[in-house]
C-alpha positions in Angstrom: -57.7 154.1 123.1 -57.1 152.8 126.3 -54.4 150.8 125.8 -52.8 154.2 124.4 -53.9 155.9 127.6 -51.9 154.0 129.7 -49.0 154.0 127.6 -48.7 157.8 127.9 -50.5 158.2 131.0 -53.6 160.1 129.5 -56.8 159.6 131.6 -59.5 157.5 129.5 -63.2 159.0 130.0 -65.7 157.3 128.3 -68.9 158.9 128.1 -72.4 157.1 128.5 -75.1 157.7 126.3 -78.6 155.8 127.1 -80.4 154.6 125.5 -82.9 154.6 123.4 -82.6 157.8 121.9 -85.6 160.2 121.4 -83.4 163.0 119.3 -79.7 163.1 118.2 -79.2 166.0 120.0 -78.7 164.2 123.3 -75.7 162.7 122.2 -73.5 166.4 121.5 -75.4 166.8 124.8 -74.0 163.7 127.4 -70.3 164.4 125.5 -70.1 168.5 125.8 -71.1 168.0 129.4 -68.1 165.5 130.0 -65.5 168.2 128.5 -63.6 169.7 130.6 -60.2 172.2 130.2 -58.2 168.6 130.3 -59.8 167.1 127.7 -57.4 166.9 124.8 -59.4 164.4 122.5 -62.7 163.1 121.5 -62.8 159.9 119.8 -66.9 159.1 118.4 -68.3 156.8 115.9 -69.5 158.4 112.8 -71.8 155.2 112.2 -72.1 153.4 115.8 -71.7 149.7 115.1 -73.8 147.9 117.8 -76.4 150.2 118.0 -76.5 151.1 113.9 -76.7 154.7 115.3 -75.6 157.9 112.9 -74.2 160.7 115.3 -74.4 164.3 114.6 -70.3 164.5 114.1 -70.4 167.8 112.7 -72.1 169.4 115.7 -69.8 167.7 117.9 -67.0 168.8 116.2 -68.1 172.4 116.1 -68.0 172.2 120.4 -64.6 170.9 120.1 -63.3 173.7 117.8 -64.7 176.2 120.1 -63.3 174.4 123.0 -59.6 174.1 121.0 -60.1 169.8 121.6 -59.2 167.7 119.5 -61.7 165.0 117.4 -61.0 162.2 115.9 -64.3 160.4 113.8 -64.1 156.6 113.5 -66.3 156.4 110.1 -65.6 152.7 109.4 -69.3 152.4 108.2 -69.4 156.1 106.6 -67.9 155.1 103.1 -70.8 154.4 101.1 -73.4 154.9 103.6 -73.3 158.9 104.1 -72.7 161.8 101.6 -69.2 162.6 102.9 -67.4 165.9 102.7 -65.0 165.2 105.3 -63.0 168.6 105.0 -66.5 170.0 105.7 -66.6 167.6 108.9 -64.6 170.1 110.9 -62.7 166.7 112.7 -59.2 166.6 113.3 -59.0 162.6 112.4 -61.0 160.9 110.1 -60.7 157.3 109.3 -63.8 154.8 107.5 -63.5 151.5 105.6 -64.1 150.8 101.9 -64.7 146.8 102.8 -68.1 147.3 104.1 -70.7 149.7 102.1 -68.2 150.2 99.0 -67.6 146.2 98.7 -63.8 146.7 98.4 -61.4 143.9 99.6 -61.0 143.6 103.2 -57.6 146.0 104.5 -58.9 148.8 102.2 -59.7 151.9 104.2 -59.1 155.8 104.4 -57.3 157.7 106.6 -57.4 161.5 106.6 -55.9 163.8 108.2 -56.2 168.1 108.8 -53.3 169.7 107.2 -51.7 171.4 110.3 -51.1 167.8 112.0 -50.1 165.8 109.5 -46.2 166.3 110.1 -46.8 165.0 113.4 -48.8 161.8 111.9 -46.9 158.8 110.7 -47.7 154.9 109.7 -46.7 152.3 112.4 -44.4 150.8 110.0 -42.1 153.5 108.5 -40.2 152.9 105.9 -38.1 154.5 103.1 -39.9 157.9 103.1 -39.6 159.4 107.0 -40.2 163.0 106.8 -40.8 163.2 103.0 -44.5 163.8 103.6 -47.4 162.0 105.0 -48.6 160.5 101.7 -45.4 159.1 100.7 -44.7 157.9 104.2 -48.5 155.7 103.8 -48.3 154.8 100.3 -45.0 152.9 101.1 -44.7 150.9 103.6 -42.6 148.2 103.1 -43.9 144.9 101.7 -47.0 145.7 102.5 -49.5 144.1 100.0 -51.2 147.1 98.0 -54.4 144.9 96.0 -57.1 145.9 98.2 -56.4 149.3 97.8 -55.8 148.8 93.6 -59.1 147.3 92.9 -60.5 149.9 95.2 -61.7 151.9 92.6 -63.3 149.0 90.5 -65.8 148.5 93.7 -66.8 152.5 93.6 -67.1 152.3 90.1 -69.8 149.5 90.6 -71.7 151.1 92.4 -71.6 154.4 90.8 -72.6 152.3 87.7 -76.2 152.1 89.2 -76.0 156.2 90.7 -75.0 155.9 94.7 -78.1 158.5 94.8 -80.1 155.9 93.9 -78.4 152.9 96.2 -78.4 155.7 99.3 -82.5 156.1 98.4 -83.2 152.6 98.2 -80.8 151.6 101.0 -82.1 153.5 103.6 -85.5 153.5 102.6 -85.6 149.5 102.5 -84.0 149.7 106.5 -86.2 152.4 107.9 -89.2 149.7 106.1 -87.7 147.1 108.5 -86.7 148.8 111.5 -90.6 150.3 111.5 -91.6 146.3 110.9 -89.7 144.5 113.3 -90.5 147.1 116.1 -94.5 146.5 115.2 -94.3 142.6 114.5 -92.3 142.3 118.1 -93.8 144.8 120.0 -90.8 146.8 121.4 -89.5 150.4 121.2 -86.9 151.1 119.6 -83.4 152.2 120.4 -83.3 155.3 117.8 -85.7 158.2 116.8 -88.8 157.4 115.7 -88.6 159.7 112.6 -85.1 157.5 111.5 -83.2 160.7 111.5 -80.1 158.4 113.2 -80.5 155.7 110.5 -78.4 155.0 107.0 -78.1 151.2 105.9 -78.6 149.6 109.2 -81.2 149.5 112.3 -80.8 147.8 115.6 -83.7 146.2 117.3 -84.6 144.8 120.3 -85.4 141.0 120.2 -88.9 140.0 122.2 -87.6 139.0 126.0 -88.7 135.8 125.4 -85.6 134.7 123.0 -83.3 135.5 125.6 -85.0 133.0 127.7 -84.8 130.1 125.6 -81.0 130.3 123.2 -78.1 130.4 126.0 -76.7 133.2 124.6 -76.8 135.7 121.3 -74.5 134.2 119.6 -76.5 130.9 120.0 -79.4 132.4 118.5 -77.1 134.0 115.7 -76.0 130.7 114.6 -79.3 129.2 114.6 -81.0 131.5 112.7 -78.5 130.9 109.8 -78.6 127.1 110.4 -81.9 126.4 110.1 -83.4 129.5 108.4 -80.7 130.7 106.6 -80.6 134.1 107.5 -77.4 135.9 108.8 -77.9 138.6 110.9 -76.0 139.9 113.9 -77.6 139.2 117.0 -75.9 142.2 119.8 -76.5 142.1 123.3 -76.5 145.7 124.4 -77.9 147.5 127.5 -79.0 143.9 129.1 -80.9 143.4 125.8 -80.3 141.6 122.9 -80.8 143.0 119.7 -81.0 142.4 115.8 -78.9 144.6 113.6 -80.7 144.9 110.2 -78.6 145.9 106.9 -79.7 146.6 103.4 -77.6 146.5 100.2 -79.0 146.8 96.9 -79.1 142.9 96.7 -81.7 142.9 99.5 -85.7 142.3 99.1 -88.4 143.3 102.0 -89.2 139.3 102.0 -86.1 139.0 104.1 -86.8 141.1 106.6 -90.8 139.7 106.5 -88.8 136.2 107.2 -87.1 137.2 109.7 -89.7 139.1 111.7 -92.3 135.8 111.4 -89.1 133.4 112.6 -88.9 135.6 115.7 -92.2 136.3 116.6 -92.5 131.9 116.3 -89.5 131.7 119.0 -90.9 134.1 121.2 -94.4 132.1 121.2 -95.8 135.2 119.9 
């Protein structure tokens, strides 16, 4: 977004939001505050991905209706994770990834777009379709390579074999289990309501000072943890903090995130 700015000569605003967060109101709050008559576009995370936040997008983009701006959702980590009705979203621009919580190849993703501005939207590569409509103009461009998006399907279908009611229940129930955990076995506060209203598949946590003082850096610790433990987890630094992202999938077990909170607690002499 930046780089865009300067190409058009847009002023870039980015908004702050503190942390931790006691309700997910105070995220619409900190943005509607930084509107102002200039303001053209908003561009928000559905799912943040440091912070494993879920923002209220469809309040937000009731304040930009009513202020005739613009919104544009980044929902890379929606697919999968949330029950989406994106027409119901109110956005502008929605776009999310089928790689991460739908298992489909890497390159696979969605873009959508509101009906009234899709003649103005068009692929970066155009091809043999200009001006024939912005689904022909995406389905074909070029020689592109079209597989992740063919066995696409075959990854929903998986999981809709075991009910994606079921994976969302057991999903976020199994992450909320964690992020409660890790907070107790470290003794910190966490980042994100305590009632895991901001939550879906992931939680970020922050790590005991005490790792900080003895691994260089995160990604240090990162890559010890899956060399001599064998657990892979992203290790964020965020806020002068580091942090431990928790995921679940269906192929996770509580004993992994047990593990990992007793290999921390060890490093931090705790």
């Amino acid at each position: 977004m930046l780089y865009r700015a300067r190409q058009t000569g847009a002023v870039y605003v980015e908004v702050p939001v503190p942390l931790p967060i006691v309700r997910p109101e105070s995220v619409i709050e900190a943005i509607v505050a930084a509107l102002t008559e200039k303001t053209r576009l908003v561009v928000i995370d559905q799912v943040t991905s440091p912070t494993a936040l879920v923002f209220p997008v469809e309040r937000l983009a009731h304040e930009c209706r009513l202020r005739d701006v613009e919104l544009l959702v980044d929902g890379a980590h929606a697919p999968g994770m949330l029950e989406l009705d994106v027409d119901a979203l109110g956005c502008t621009y929605w776009t999310g990834n089928l790689h991460k919580w739908c298992c489909a190849p890497k390159g696979a993703a969605v873009l959508w777009v509101a009906p009234e501005r899709r003649k103005d939207i068009h692929p970066v590569t155009i091809s043999h379709f200009l001006d024939q409509g912005f689904t022909k103009e995406f389905d074909w461009q070029g020689t592109r390579d079209l597989a992740a998006w063919s066995v696409s399907g075959q990854a929903i279908a998986f999981f809709e074999s075991f009910g994606w009611d079921k994976v969302r229940a057991y999903n976020r129930e199994l992450v909320a289990w964690a992020h409660d955990l890790w907070c107790e076995r470290w003794d910190v506060e966490p980042v994100s309501p305590r009632d895991h209203a901001m939550l879906g598949f992931m939680a970020t946590v922050p790590l005991p000072s005490e790792i900080a003082e003895r691994f260089p850096t995160p990604l240090s610790f990162q890559k010890h943890l899956y060399a001599e433990h064998r657990i892979e987890v992203p290790i964020v630094p965020f806020g002068g903090r580091w942090h431990a992202r928790a995921s679940a999938q269906i192929y996770n077990l509580p004993a992994q995130y047990e593990e990992l909170a007793a290999v921390v607690r060890a490093h931090a002499g705790r």
